[in-house]
N, C-alpha and C positions, 0 to 999 in steps of 0.2 A: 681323832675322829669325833664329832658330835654324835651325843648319844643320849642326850637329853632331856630332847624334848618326843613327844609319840606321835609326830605327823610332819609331812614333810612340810619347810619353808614354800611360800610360795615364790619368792623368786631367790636366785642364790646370783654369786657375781658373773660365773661364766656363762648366763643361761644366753646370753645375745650373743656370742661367741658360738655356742650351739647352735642356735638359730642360723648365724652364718656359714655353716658345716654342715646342717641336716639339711635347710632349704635352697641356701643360694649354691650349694657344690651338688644336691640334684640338679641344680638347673641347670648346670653345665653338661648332665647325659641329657637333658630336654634339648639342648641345643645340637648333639652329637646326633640326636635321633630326628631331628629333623632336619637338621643338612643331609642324613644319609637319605634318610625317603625322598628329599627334593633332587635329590644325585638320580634316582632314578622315576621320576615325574611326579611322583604324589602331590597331588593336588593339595592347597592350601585348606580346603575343605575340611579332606580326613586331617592332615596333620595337624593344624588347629582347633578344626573340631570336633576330632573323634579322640584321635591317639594320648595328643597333650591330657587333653580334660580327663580321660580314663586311668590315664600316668595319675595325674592330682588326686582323684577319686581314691585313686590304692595307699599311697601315701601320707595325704588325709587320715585313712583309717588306721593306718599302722601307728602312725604317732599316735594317735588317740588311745588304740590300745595300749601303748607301748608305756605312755603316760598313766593309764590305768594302772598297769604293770608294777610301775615304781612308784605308785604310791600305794601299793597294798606292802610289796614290801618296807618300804616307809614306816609304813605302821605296824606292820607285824615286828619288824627290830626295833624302834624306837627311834630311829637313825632321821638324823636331817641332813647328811652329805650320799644321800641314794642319787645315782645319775640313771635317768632312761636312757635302754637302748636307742640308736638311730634308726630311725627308719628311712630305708633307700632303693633305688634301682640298682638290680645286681648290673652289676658291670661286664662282668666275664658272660654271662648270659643276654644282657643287652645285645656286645658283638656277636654270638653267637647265634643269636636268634635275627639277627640283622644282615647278617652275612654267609649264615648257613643256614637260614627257613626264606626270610623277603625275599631277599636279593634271587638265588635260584628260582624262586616261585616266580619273579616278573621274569627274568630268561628265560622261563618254561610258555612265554606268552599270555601268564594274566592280567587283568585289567588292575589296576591299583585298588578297584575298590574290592575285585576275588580277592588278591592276595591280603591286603586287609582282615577281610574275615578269616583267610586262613590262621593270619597270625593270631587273630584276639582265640580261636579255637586251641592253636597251639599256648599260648599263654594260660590259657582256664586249665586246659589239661594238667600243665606244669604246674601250676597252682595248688590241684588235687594231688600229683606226686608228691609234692611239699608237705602236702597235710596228713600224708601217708608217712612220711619223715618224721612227724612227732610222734608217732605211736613205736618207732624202732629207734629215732633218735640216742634216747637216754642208755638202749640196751647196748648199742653201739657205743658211746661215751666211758662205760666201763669195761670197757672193752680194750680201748686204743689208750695206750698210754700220752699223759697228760702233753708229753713234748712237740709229740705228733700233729695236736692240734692246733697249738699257740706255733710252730713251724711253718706250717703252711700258711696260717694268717699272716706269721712275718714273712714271709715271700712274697705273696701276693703285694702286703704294703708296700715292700721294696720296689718288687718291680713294675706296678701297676698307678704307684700313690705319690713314692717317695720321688720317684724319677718324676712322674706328671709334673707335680709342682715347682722341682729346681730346675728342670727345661724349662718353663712357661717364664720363669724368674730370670733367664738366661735366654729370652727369646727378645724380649724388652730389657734390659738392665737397667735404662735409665728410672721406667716405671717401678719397675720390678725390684733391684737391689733397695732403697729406702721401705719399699711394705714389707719386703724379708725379713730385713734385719731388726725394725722397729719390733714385730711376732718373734723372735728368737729372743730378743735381749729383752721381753717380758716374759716367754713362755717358759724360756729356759735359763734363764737366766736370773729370774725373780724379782726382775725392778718391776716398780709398779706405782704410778702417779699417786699424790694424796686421794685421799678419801676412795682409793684402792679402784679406780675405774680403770678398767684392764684394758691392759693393751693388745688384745686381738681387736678390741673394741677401737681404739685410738689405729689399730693400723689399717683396718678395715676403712673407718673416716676417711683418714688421711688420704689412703689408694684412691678412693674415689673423686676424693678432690683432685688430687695429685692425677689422675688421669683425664678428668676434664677441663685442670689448665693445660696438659699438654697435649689439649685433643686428641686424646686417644679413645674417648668414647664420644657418641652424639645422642644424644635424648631419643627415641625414637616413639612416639604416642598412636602411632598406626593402628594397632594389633588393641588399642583398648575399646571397650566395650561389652554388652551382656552376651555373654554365651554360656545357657546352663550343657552341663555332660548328658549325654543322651545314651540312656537305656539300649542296650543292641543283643537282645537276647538269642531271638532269629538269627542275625548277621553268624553268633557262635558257632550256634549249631548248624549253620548253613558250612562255614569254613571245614566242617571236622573232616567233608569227603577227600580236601587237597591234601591234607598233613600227614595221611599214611605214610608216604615215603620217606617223610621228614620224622620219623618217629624213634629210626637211628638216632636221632642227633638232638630230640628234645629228651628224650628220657635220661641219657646220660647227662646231660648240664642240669637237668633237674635233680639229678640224683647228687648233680655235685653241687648245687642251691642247697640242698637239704643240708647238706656235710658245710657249706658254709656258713649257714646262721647257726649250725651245731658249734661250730668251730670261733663265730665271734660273740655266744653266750657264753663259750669256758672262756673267753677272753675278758668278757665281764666278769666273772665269777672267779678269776685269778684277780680282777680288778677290786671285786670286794664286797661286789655287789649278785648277790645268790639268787638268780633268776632259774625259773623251771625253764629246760631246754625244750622238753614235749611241747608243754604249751606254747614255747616263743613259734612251736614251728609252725604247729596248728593255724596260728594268728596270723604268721603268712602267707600260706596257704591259702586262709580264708581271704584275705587281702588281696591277693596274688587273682583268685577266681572272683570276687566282684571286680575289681580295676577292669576285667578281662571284657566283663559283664556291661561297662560302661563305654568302651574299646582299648584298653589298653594292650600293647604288642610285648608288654615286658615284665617279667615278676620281680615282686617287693622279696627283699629280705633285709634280716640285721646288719644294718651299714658295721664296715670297721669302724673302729675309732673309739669305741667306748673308754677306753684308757684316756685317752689324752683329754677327752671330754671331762672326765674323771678330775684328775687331774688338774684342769685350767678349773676346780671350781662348779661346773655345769651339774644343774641339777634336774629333776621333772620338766621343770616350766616351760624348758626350750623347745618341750616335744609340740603339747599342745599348741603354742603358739606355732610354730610350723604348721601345727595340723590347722591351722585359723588362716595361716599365710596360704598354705596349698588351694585350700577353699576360695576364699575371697581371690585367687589370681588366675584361677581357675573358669568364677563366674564374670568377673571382669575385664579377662583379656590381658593380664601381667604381665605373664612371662613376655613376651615381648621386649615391653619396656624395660623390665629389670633386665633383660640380656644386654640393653641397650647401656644402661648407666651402671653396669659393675662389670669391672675390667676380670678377666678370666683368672689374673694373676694375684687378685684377690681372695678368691675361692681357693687360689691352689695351694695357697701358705697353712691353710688350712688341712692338705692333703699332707703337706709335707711333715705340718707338726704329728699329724697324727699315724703317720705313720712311722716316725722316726719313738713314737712312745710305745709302738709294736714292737719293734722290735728288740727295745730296751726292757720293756716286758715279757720279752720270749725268752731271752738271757738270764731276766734276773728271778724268774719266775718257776724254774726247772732247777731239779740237782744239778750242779756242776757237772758230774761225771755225765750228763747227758746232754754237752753241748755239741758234739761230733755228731749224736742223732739229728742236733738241729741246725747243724753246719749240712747236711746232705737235705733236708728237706725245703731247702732254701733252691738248689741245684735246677727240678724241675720247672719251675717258676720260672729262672733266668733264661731256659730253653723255651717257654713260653711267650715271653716279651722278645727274643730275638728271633722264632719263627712269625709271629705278629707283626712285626716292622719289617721284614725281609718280603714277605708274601704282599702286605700295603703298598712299598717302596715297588713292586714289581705292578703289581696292579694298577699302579697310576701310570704305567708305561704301557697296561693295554695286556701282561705276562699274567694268565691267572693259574698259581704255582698249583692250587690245588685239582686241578683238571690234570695235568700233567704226573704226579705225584706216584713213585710204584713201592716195591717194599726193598727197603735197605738203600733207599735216596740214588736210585741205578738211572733215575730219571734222565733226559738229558740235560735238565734244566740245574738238574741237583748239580749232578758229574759235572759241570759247569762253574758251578759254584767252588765249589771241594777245590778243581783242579785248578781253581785262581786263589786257592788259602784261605777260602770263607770258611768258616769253625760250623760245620752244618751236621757231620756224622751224628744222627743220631738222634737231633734236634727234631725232626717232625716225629718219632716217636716218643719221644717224652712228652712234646707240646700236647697230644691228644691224650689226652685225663691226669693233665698235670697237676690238680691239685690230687685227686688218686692216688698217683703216683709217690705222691711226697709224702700223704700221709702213711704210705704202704714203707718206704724205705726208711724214715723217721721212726716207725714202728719197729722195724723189726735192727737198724742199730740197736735202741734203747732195751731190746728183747736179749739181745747182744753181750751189751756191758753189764744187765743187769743177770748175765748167766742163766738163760731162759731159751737156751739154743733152742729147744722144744716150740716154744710160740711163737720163734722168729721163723721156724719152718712153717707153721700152721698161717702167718703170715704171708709167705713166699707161696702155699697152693691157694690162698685166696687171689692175690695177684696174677698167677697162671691161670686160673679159670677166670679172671675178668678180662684179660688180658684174649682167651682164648674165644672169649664170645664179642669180642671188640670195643668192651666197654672204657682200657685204655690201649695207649698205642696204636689205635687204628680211628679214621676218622668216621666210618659208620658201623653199628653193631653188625656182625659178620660172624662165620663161623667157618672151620675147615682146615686144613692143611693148606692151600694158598690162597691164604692170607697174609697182611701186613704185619698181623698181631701173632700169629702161629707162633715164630722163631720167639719173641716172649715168652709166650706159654710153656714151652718147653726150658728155657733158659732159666723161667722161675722156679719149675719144677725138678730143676736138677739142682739147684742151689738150696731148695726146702730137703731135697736127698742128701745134700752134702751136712746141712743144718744139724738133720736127725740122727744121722749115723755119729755125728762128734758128741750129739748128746749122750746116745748111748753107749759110746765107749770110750768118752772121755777120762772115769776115774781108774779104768784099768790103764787104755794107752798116753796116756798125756799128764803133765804137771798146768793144773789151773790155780793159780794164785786167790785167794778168795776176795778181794780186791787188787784192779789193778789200775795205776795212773797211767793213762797212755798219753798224756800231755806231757 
C-alpha cells in the first residue's frame, strides 16, 4: 500500500474505469426509469425535464461529497491508494418506488404531472429518513456482527449485479463474449498492456467500437441541447397530500436505503478504506432531499462496488469527474446520446466484476467459522430476484400477482404455481424485507456459532416484532392477528424461546464443546 506521500494523487490508473461504473452504469437505471414512466404516458417533459435533471442533481452532489470524503481521509492517513465511495441510484428502491408508489398512484387516476409531485414528496421524505439513519447508523453497526453486513451486500451483488451483467453478456454473445472476457483476463487475471493502460479501459473502447461495426448501437443527437434542472419546491410539498397511503412502503425501503449504504461503508472499511458511516448517511440523505428538490423520483445512496473499484486501482478522481460528467449531461441534454453510443453490455462487465469482488470479500473477510452465517444470508436475496422475475414475467401477461396475493401463497394464483412445481412456498415472505431478513438470520447464525444463544434470541424478538408490525414479510406496514406477517411473529418468538431456555440450561443439561467445526 502507498503511504508516502500525505495527499491523494490526482489521478490514479483505474480512475476512468470508475468513471465507467459510477456514471455510465447509472445511466443504465436513467434508462430503466424512463422506459418505465413512458410504459405508462409520462410525458417527455417531466421525464427529460424534471426527473433525469433532478437524478443528475443528487448524484452530482454525492460524488462531490463523496470525493471530499476521500480526500480528507487521504490526508488524514497519509495514503495515496484511498478510493471514494460511489455514488448512485439505489436500485432496490428505484423498483420499488416505481412499482409500489408511480405506478399505483397513476391506476388510482392521477395525472403524470400529480403523481410526479407525489413521488419527488415521497423521495425528500426518504431522503430525511436517510438522514435520520446516520445518527443511529453507527449504534446499529456495533451492534450486528460484521458477517451480517458484508452477507447481505453479497446477496444483493449476486443476485441483482452479478446475474445482470452475464445475462446481458449472454443476451448478445457475439457482442458481449469479446468485452467479457478482454475485463476478466485483465481484471482478474492481471495482464495488463505496456505502460499499464488498463484493461477495463481497452475493453470499454473496444465494446464500443465493436458494437458500432456491428450496428448494434446508432448515434442518436436528438435529446441534445440546454436544459438547466428546475427548482420545484412547491411541486414537493404539493405531492405530500397523495403519499400517505404509500407510507407503508416508503418508510420500510428507506429504512432498508439506510441499512444499505450502512452496509456498503463496512464494505469499504473491510476494503481498507475507514469512512465515518454517520456521516456517509447524513450526505445521502441530504443528497437524496435536494435531488427531490430539483425533481428527482429516486434516492442517492452508496453504490456497491467499492471493492473492486479498490481493487482495479480507482482512486478520488473518478468521483468528481462523474460529478462534472452528471453536470454538463444534465445541462446539455447527454443522456440521451450516450444511451445511444454505449452498448448496455458494456456497463454490465462492470456489474459483474464488481460484484464478483463482493463476494469474494464477504468470504475472505469474516472468520471462517462464520461462513454458514453467510451461506443463509445469501438465501433471502435469491427469494427476492425470483419473486421479481415471476411477478414481471406475469405482469407482462396483464397477471398483476401482487393484487391477488393472501398469507401462506393460498392464492389461486400461488396454489397454481406450487401445483405445477414452481419452488414459491415461502418466497413472497422472504421477498418483503429481504435485506432485513438476511441481516436478522446472518445475525443470529453467527450469535450461534459464536455460543451467544442469549443474543441470538434478543435477535429472533427483534425480528418478531418487525415482522409483527409489517416491516418484513408482509407487503405494507400492518398490525394484528390476520395478517401475512402474524404467523412470523409468532414463529420468531418461539424460536427466541427455544434460544433462551438452552442458554440457560445449557451447562447443567447438555455437553457444549468450546469450539466446534461443523464443516
Amino acid at each position: 500500500m502507498e503511504r508516502t506521500l500525505g495527499h491523494a494523487g490526482l489521478f490514479r490508473p483505474g480512475d476512468l474505469g470508475g468513471v465507467v461504473y459510477s456514471y455510465f452504469g447509472n445511466i443504465i437505471n436513467f434508462i430503466i426509469i424512463a422506459y418505465a414512466l413512458q410504459g405508462i404516458g409520462w410525458p417527455d417533459s417531466i421525464i427529460y425535464g424534471r426527473v433525469i435533471p433532478g437524478l443528475a442533481v443528487g448524484l452530482m452532489l454525492g460524488c462531490i461529497a463523496y470525493a471530499w470524503q476521500g480526500y480528507r481521509l487521504a490526508k488524514k492517513t497519509g495514503r495515496k491508494d484511498v478510493t471514494a465511495l460511489p455514488s448512485g441510484v439505489s436500485t432496490p428502491a428505484m423498483f420499488v418506488y416505481l412499482y409500489g408508489v408511480i405506478y399505483p398512484l397513476h391506476y388510482s387516476g392521477l395525472s403524470p404531472e400529480m403523481c410526479w409531485m407525489a413521488a419527488t414528496a415521497a423521495c425528500f421524505l426518504g431522503g430525511f429518513i436517510e438522514m435520520l439513519g446516520g445518527f443511529i447508523g453507527p449504534f446499529i453497526r456495533r451492534l450486528i456482527p460484521r458477517v451480517a453486513m458484508l452477507g447481505t451486500v453479497a446477496g444483493i451483488g449476486l443476485v441483482w449485479m452479478a446475474t445482470a451483467g452475464l445475462f446481458e453478456v449472454y443476451h448478445d454473445p457475439i457482442l458481449g463474449m469479446p468485452v467479457v472476457i478482454i475485463a476478466i483476463i485483465g481484471l482478474i487475471g492481471g495482464y495488463v498492456f505496456k505502460k499499464r493502460i488498463p484493461m477495463l479501459l481497452v475493453s470499454v473502447v473496444f465494446g464500443i467500437v465493436w458494437a458500432l461495426f456491428l450496428g448494434r448501437v446508432q448515434v442518436d443527437t436528438s435529446t441534445l441541447g440546454v436544459s438547466l434542472p428546475i427548482l420545484s419546491i412547491r411541486a414537493v410539498f404539493q405531492g405530500f397530500k397523495y403519499i400517505i397511503p404509500f407510507l407503508s412502503v416508503i418508510i420500510p425501503i428507506e429504512v432498508y436505503n439506510f441499512i444499505e449504504t450502512m452496509d456498503n461503508v463496512e464494505s469499504a472499511i473491510a476494503a481498507g478504506d475507514e469512512y465515518n458511516v454517520g456521516q456517509t448517511q447524513i450526505i445521502d440523505g441530504a443528497c437524496t432531499m435536494v435531488s427531490a428538490l430539483f425533481g428527482s423520483i429516486v434516492p442517492n445512496t452508496v453504490w456497491l462496488g467499492h471493492a473492486g473499484l479498490k481493487k482495479s486501482e480507482t482512486g478520488i478522481s473518478y468521483s468528481w469527474i462523474s460529478a462534472i460528467l452528471y453536470a454538463l449531461s444534465s445541462v446539455f441534454g447527454l443522456y440521451g446520446f450516450m444511451n445511444s453510443l454505449m452498448p448496455a453490455v458494456v456497463a454490465s462487465i462492470t456489474f459483474l466484476w464488481c460484484a464478483m469482488l463482493m463476494l469474494v470479500q464477504a468470504y475472505t473477510d469474516v472468520p471462517r467459522r462464520h461462513g454458514a452465517a453467510l451461506a443463509i444470508a445469501l438465501i433471502p436475496h435469491l427469494a427476492d430476484g425470483l419473486y421479481t422475475y415471476v411477478r414481471d414475467a406475469l405482469g407482462a401477461f396483464g397477471i398483476y400477482l401482487e393484487e391477488t396475493l393472501t398469507m401462506n401463497s393460498s392464492d389461486e394464483i400461488s396454489q397454481a404455481m406450487i401445483n405445477y412445481g414452481v419452488v414459491w412456498k415461502g418466497v413472497v415472505a422472504m421477498h418483503s424485507g429481504a435485506i432485513i431478513t438476511s441481516i436478522l438470520w446472518a445475525t443470529v447464525v453467527a450469535f450461534i456459532i459464536d455460543r451467544r444463544l442469549d443474543k441470538a434470541a434478543i435477535a429472533f424478538v427483534v425480528a418478531s416484532v418487525l415482522s409483527f408490525f409489517g416491516f418484513i414479510h408482509s407487503p405494507t406496514l400492518v398490525f394484528g392477528v390476520a395478517t401475512m406477517s402474524f404467523p412470523y411473529a409468532v414463529g420468531y418468538l418461539l424460536a427466541a424461546a427455544i434460544c433462551y431456555a438452552i442458554h440457560l440450561g445449557h451447562k447443567k443439561f447438555m455437553d457444549v464443546p468450546r469450539r466446534y467445526d461443523y464443516v
